[in-house]
N, C-alpha and C positions, 0 to 999 in steps of 0.2 A: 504494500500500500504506500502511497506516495502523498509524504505529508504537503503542509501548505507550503513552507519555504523552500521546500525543492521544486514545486509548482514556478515560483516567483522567478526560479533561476534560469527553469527551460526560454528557447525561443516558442516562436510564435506555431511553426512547422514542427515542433518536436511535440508540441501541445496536440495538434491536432492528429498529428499520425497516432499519441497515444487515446485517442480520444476515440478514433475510427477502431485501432486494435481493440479497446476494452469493451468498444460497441459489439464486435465481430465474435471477442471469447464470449459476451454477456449471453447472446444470442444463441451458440452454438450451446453454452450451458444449459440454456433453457428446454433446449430439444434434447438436449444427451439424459436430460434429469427427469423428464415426462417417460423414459422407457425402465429407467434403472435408478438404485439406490446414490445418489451423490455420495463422492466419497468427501469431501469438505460443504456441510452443506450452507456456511457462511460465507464462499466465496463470492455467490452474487450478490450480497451486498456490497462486500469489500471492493466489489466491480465499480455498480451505483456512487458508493463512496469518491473513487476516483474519477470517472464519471462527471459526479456534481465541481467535482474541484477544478480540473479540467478546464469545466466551462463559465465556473466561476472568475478563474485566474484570467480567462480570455474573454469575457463580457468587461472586466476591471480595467483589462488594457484597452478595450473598446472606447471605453467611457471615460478614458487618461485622453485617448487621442482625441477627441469630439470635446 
């Protein structure tokens, strides 16, 4: 999981490709976990979590540059 000040440090492109990957595992968890027992079953939060941060940090720079 990737706290807030490691957030603040990425660039812009580092943000968003983690932003599409966490989208892409969230996604695929979801399908994997509807056939079978999860074996961590707190990871799609901890996804969500990073997720929200993500797009938190990148709405912040939005709204520094405007």
């Amino acid at each position: 999981m990737t706290k807030k000040d490691t957030m603040a440090t990425k660039t812009e492109n580092e943000l968003t490709k983690l932003l599409t990957d966490s989208r892409a595992t969230l996604r695929s968890e979801r399908f994997s976990a509807a056939g079978a027992r999860a074996k961590d079953s707190n990871s799609p939060r901890k996804l969500r979590v990073t997720i929200a941060r993500a797009l938190t940090e990148l709405r912040a720079r939005a709204l520094k540059v405007a």
